[in-house]
N, C-alpha and C positions, 0 to 999 in steps of 0.2 A: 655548060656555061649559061649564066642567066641571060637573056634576052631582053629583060625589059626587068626595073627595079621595083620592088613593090616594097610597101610599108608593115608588112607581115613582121611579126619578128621571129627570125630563123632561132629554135634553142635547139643546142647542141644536146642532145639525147642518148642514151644506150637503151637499144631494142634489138630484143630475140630477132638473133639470124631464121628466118623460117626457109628458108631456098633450099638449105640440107633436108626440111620435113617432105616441102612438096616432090622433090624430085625423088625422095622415098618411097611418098605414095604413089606416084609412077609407074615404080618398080616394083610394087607389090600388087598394084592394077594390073600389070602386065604379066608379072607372074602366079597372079590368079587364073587368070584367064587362060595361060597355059597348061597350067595346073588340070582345071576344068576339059582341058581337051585330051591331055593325056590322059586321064582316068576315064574320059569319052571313047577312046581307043583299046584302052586294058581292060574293061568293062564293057560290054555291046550296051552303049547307052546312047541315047540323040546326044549330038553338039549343034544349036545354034548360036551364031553366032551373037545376033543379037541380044538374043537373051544374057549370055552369060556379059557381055559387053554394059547391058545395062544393070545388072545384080552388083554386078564389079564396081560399079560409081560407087557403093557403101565407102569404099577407103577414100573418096577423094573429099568426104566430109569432113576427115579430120582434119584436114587444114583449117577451114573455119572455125567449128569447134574448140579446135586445140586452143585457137588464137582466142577466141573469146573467154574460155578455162583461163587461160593465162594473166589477161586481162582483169578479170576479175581474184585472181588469186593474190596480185600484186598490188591490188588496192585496198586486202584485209592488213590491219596489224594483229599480228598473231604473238600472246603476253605467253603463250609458253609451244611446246612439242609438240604436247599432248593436243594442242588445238587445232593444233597447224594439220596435227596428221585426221582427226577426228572431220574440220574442213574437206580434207580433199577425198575423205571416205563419203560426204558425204554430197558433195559436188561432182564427186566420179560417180555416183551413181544418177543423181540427177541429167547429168549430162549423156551418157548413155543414153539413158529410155530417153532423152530427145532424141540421141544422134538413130534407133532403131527406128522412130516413127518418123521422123522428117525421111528419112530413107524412103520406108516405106510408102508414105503418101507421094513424094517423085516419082520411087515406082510405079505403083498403081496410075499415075498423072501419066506419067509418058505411055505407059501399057496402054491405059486407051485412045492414045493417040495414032500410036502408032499400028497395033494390033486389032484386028475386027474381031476377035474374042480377046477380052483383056484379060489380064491375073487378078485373081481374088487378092483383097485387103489381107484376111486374115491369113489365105497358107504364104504368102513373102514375109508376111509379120513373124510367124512358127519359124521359117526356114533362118528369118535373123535371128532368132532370139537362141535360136539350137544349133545354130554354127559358127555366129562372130559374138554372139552379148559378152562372152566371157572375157574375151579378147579385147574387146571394147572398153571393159570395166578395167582392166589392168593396166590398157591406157592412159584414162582418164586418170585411174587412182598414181599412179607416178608422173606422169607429165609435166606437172606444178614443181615437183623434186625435180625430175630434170634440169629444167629450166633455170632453174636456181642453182642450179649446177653449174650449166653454161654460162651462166653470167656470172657467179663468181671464178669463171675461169678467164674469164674477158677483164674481169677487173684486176686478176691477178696479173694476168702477163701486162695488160695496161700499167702497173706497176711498174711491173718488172724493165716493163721497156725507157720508163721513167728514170730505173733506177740506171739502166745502162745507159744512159747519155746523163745522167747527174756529175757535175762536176762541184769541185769548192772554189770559189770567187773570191778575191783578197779584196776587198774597201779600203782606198788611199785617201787617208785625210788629217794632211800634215802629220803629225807623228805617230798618229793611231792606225792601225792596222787592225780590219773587221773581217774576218773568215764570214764568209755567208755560202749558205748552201743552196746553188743556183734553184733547184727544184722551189725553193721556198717565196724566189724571185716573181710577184705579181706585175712588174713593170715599170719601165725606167724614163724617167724623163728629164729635161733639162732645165737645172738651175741655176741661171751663171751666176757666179764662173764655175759653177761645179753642174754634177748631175747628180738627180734624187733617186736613190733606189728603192721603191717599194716593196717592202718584203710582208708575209704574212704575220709577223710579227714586231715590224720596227720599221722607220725610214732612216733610211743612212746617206748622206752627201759624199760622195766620190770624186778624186782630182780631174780625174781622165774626162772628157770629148764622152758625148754621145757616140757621135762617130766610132772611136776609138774604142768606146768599152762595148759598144755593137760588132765591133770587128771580133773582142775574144769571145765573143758567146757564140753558141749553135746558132745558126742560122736556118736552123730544122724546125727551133723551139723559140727564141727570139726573132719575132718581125718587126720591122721597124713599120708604122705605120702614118705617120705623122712625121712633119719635120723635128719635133719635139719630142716625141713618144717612141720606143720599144716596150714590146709587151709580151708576155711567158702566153704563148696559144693556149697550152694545158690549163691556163686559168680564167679563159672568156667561155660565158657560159651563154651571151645573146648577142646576136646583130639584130641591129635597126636602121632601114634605110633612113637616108636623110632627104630622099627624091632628087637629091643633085650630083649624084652619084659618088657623096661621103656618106660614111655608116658611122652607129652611134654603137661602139662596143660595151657592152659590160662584162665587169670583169669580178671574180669569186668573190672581192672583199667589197662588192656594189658599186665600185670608183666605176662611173661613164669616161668614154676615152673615146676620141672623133677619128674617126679612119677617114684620112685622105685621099680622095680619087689619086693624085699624085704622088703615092705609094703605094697603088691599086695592085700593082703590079708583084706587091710582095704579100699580100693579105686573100687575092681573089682565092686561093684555094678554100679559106675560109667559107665560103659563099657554098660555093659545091658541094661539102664535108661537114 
């Protein structure tokens, strides 16, 4: 929960889950280094610990890395395939020969810190490029695909979840009867003696109470937020404090709408999320 309100404007965003990456690289940290000690055993070869403790950082760069690949991938428009795939052939490999030599120069940085004979630059440089560069490139070169995987997986079931609580809404007004498809519903507010329904395509007047046509809608997807206003969540794309602790919403079709401290109580999740 917020603690103090600031004038920031909160925009509601989709960004790559990265907590599945790091806790991967974790586990391939961890199962290197075992790795490394078993074939220490099956093999009469040295196991230090630290040594192999610091080699093993190489995997915790792809966190960075990855995220920056990313960042940058999302902000080309790509006019065909052919570009899109030609891009990350050639961004996978740029990113590599960074991610080898910032490894390397950490390594060699902590080696002399820690060790009174350090590691040579160039044999850590040999031993990456001859046991992870390849690994590293196939990262890089799919990663950007991934990603764009995962996120239109997030927009699909985003859908999907849209569509299971979609209902159809009948409009009473006097003899006319208006099927509206609540998902289309932007936000409802009141016009006496009626209420005005905002939809992405049309405004329609309704017989029914605010109140009353707030009671048949999801109360998941409909927040009343204002004594005047209900509004479809799915379709506020910014909060802006007002410092009095009302917000100034905006909503997909640019309509601003005042969120009342006085219906704080039905919008705060907004604030969190």
């Amino acid at each position: 929960m917020r603690t103090q309100e600031t004038n920031k404007t909160i925009s509601i965003l989709l960004r790559p889950n990265f907590g599945i990456m790091i806790v991967f690289c974790v586990l391939v940290y961890g199962v290197a280094i075992f790795q490394d000690y078993v074939f220490s055993k099956i093999k009469p070869t040295g196991f230090y610990w630290t040594d192999t403790m610091l080699y093993n950082i190489y995997w915790f760069l792809f966190i960075p890395f990855i995220k920056i690949a990313n960042s940058c991938y999302n902000k080309v428009q790509f006019k065909s395939l052919t570009s899109k795939v030609l891009y990350s052939f050639g961004t996978g490999f740029i990113f590599s020969v960074l991610h080898v030599l910032v490894f390397t120069s950490i390594f060699i940085l902590i080696s002399n810190l820690i060790y009174s004979i350090p590691h040579r630059f160039l044999t850590i440089l040999k031993n990456a490029v001859s046991n992870q560069l390849h690994i590293t490139i196939i990262v890089y070169l799919f990663s950007p695909f991934v990603f764009e995987y995962i996120k239109r997986r997030k927009q699909l079931n985003k859908y999907s979840q849209n569509e299971k609580t979609n209902k159809i809404f009948t409009a009473k007004n006097g003899n006319r009867r208006i099927r509206i498809d609540t998902f289309t519903i932007i936000f409802i507010e009141t016009d006496r003696p009626y209420t005005k329904i905002h939809t992405t395509s049309q405004k329609i007047l309704h017989e029914e109470s605010l109140k009353e046509l707030g009671d048949s809608l999801d109360p998941q997807i409909f927040l009343r937020v204002h004594r005047s206003v209900i509004i479809n969540k799915n379709h506020l794309t910014e909060l802006k404090s007002r410092k009095n602790g009302d917000y100034d919403g905006v909503l997909s079709n640019g309509q601003a709408i005042r969120f009342s401290r006085h219906y704080r109580g039905n919008w705060i999740e907004l604030l969190r999320h």
